[in-house]
C-alpha positions as CSV (number, residue, x, y, z in Angstrom):
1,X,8.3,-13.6,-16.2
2,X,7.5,-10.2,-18.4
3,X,9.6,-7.2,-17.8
4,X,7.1,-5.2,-16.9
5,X,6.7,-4.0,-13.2
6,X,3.4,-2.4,-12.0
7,X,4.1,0.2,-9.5
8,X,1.3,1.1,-7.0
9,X,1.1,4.6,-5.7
10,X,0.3,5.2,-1.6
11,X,1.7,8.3,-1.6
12,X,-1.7,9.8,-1.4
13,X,-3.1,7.6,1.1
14,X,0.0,5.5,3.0
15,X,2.3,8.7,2.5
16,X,-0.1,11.6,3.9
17,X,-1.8,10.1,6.8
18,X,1.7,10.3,8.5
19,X,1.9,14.0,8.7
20,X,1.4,16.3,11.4
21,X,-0.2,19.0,9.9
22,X,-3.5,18.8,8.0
23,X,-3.1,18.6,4.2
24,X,-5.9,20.6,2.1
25,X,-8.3,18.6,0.1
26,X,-7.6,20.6,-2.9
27,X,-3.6,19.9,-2.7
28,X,-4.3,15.8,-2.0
29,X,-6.6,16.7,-5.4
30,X,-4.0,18.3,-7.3
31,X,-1.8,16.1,-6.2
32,X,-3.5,13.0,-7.1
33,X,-5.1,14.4,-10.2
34,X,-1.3,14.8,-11.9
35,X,-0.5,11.7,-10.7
36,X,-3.1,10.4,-12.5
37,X,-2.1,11.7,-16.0
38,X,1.2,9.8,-15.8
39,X,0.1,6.2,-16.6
40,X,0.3,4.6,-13.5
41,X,-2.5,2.0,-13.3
42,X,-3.2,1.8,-9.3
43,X,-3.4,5.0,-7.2
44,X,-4.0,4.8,-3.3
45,X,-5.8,8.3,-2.4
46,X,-7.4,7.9,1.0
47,X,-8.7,5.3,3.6
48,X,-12.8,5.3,5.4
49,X,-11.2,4.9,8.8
50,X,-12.3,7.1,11.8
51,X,-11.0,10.8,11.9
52,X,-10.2,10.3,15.6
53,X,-7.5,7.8,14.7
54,X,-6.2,9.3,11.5
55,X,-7.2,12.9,10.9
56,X,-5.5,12.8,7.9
57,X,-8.1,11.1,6.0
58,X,-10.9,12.7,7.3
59,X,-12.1,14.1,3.9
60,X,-11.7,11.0,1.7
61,X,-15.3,11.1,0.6
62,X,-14.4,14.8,-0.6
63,X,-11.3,13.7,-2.6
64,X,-13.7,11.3,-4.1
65,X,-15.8,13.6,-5.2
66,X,-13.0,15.8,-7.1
67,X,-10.2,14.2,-8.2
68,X,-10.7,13.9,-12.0
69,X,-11.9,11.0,-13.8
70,X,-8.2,9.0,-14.7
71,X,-7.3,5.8,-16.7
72,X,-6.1,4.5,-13.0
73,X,-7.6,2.4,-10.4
74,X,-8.6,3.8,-7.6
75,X,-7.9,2.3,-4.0
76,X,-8.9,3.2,-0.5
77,X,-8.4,1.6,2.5
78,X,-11.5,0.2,4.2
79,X,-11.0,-1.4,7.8
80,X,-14.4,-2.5,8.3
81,X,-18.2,-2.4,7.7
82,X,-18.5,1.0,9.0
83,X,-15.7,2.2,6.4
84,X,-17.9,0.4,3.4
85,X,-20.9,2.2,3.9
86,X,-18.8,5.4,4.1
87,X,-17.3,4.1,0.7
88,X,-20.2,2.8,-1.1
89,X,-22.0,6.7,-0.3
90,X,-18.6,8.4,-2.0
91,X,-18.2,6.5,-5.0
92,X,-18.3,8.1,-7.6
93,X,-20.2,6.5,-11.2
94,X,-17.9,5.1,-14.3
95,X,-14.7,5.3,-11.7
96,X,-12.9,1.8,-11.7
97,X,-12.1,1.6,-7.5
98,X,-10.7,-1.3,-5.5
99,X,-10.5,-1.5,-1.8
100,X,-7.6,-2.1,0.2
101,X,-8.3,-4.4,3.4
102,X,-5.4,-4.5,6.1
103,X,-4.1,-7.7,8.6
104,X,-0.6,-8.0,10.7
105,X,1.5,-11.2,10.5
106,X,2.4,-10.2,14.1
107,X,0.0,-11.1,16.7
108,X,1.7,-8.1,18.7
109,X,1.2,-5.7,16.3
110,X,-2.1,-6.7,15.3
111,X,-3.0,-6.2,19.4
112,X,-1.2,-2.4,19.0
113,X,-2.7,-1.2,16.1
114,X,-6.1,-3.1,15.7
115,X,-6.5,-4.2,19.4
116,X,-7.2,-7.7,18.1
117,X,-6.0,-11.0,17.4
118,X,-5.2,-11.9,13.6
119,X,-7.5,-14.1,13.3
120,X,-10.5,-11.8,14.9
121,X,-8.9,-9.0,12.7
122,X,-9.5,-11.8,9.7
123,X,-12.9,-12.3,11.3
124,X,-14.0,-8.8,10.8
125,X,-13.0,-8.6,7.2
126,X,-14.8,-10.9,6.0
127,X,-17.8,-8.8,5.3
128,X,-16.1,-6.0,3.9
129,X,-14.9,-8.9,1.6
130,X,-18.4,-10.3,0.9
131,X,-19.6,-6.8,0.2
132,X,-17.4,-5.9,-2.2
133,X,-17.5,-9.3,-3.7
134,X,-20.8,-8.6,-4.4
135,X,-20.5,-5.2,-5.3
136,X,-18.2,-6.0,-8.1
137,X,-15.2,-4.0,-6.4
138,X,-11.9,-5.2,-6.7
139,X,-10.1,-6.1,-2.9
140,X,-6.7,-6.1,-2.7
141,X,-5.0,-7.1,0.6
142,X,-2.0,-5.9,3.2
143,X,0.3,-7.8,5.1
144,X,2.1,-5.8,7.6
145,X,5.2,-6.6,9.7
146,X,6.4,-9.3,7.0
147,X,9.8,-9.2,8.1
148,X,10.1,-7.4,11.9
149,X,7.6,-6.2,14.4
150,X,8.3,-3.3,16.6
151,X,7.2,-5.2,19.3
152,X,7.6,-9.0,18.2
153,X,10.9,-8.9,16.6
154,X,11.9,-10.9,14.0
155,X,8.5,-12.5,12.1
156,X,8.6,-15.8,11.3
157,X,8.5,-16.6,7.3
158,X,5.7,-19.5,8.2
159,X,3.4,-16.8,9.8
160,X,3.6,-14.7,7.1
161,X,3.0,-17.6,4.8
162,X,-0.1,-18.4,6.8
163,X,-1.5,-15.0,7.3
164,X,-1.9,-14.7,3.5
165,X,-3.3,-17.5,3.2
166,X,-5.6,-16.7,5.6
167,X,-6.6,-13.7,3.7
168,X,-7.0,-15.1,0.5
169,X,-9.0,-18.2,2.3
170,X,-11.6,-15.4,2.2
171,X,-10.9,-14.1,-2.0
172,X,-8.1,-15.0,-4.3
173,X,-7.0,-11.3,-3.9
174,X,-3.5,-9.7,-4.4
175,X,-1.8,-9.0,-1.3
176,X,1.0,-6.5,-0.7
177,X,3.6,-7.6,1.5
178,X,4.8,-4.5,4.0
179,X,7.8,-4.2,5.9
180,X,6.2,-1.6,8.4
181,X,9.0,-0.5,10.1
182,X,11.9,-0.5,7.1
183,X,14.6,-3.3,8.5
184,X,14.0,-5.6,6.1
185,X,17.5,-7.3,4.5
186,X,17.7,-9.4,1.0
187,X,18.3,-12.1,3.0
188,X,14.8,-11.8,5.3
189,X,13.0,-11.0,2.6
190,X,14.5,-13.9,0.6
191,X,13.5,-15.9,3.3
192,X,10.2,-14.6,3.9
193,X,9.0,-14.8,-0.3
194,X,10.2,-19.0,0.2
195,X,7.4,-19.3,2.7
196,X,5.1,-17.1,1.1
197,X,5.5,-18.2,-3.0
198,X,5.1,-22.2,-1.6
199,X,1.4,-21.0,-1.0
200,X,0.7,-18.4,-3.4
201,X,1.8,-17.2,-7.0
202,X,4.2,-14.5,-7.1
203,X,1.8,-12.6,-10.1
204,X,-0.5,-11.9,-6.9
205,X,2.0,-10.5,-4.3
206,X,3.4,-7.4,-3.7
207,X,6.4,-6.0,-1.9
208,X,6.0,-2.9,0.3
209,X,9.4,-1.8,0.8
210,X,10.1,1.1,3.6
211,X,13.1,2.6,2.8
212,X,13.9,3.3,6.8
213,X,17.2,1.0,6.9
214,X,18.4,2.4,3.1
215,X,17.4,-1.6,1.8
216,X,14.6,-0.5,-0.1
217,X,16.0,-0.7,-3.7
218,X,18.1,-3.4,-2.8
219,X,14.3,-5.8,-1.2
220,X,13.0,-4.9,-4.6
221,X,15.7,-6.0,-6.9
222,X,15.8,-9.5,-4.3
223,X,11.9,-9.3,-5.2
224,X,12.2,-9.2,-8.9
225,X,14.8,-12.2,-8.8
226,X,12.1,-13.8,-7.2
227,X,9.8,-13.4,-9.4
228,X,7.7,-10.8,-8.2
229,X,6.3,-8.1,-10.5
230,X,4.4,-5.1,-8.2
231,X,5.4,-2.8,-5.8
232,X,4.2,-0.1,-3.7
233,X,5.8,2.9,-3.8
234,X,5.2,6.8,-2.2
235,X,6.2,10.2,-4.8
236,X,8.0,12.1,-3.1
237,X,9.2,9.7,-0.7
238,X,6.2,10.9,1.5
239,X,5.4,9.0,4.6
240,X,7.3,7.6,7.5
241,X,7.8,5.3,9.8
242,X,6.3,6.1,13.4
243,X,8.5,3.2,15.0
244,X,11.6,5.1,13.6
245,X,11.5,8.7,14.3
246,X,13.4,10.9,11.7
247,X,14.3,8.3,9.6
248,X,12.7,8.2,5.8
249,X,10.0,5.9,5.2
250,X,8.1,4.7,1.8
251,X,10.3,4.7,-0.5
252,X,10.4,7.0,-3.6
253,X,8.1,6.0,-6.9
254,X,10.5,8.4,-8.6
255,X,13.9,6.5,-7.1
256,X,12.1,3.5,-8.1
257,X,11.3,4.4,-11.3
258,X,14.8,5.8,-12.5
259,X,16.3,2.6,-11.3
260,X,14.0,0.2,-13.6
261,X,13.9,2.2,-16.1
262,X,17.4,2.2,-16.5
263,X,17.9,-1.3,-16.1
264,X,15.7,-1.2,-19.1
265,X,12.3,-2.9,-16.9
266,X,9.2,-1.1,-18.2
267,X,6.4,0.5,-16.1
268,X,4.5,2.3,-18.2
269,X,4.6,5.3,-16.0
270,X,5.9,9.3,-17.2
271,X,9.0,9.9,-15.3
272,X,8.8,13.1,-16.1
273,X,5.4,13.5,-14.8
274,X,6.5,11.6,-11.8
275,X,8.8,14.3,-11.5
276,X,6.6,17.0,-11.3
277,X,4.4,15.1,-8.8
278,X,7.1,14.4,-6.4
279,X,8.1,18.5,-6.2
280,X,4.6,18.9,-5.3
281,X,4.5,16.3,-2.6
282,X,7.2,17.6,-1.0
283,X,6.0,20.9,-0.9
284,X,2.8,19.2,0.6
285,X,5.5,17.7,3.7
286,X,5.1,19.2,7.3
């Protein structure tokens, strides 16, 4: 495997939908418009879900519109049918987007936070999968609760196994594997990536690493052993996790990035720049 790691950036989008008070469309722009000059190559910066459920995003379409062209791909999070159309009237011409599309490996998680079953979660995907198939849009994929469920407990490494496959049953899309609530361990995550690499190639997985239980670095490095080569990460650390009150969630793309680089992995990315951006996003923090 190379030694090049591909971080993805959610601060934008995973990281500010979390906070309490409403962040300006022209900060989430400056914000993601610096990111964007520091050579990452995917950048999260908003989600087409309804404003009753997550404020937050409410003005995706606007940071759309003015976030500066950038050599990155753009992602958004779009839940269903209703969240394309919003996408397909934002998009913006000569822009290089993908779209994000979210299931739980936890049947009670998927009941809290979609009110459905996996599989009728899977069900109602499918078009937004189809469209952008046929729109030429890239579709990436979440798996939440890879490891523990807030409400399930532990997850079982077969049903995580299984819910990716049931995702890329639909498109041979990348999937991102989240531990939603952080308390993940090398050993559950080792466990976990057995099931999951038996079905699918670890150049199309993820790991989404919530730094809640301080295991972040530590599922990451497991990760690499393992052969994965992507990760999501949040600048600034921004975004937490609701199960855990007080306790730091994402974990940091510049943390990240100071430990690869000085393992001597490559990500292509501007520390520095990285830098810059994470002063910003904290000042952004309510």
């Amino acid at each position: 495997m190379t030694d090049f790691v591909t971080l993805h950036e959610v601060g934008p989008r995973d990281g500010l939908q979390n906070e309490h008070n409403l962040i300006a469309t022209a900060d989430k722009v400056r914000l993601i418009n610096l990111l964007g000059t520091s050579g990452l190559r995917h950048i999260e910066v908003g989600s087409f879900v309804s404003p009753k459920w997550v404020p937050q995003m409410a003005d995706t379409a606007q940071v759309l519109a003015q976030i500066a062209p950038t050599d990155a791909q753009i992602a958004v999070l779009v839940p269903n049918m209703k969240g394309w159309d919003g996408f397909c009237a934002a998009r913006q011409p000569k822009t290089d987007y993908q779209v994000a599309v979210f299931i739980s490996a936890s049947e009670g998680f998927s009941q809290s936070n979609l009110g459905c079953s996996i599989a009728e979660s899977v069900d109602r995907l499918a078009p937004v999968i189809a469209a952008a198939q046929l729109a030429g849009v890239a579709v990436r994929g979440y798996v939440s609760c890879v490891t523990d469920c807030p409400f399930d407990g532990p997850t079982a490494p077969a049903a995580v196994a299984r819910t990716v496959g049931m995702l890329r049953n639909l498109a041979l899309m990348p999937v991102s594997l989240g531990d939603t609530i952080g308390h993940g361990t090398p050993h559950t995550v080792a466990a976990m990536l057995r099931a999951v690499l038996a079905e699918t190639p670890a150049e199309d997985l993820a790991g989404h690493f919530h730094d809640t239980s301080g295991r972040a670095i530590d599922n990451i490095y497991l990760s690499l052993d393992m052969g994965l080569r992507a990760f999501d990460t949040s600048v600034g650390g921004l975004g937490g996790c609701p199960y855990a009150p007080a306790a730091p969630g994402n974990v940091a793309t510049e943390a990240v990035l100071a430990r690869l680089h000085a393992d001597g992995l490559h990500t292509g990315v501007d520390a520095d720049v990285i830098a810059q951006a994470a002063e910003l996003a904290k000042g952004m923090r309510s």
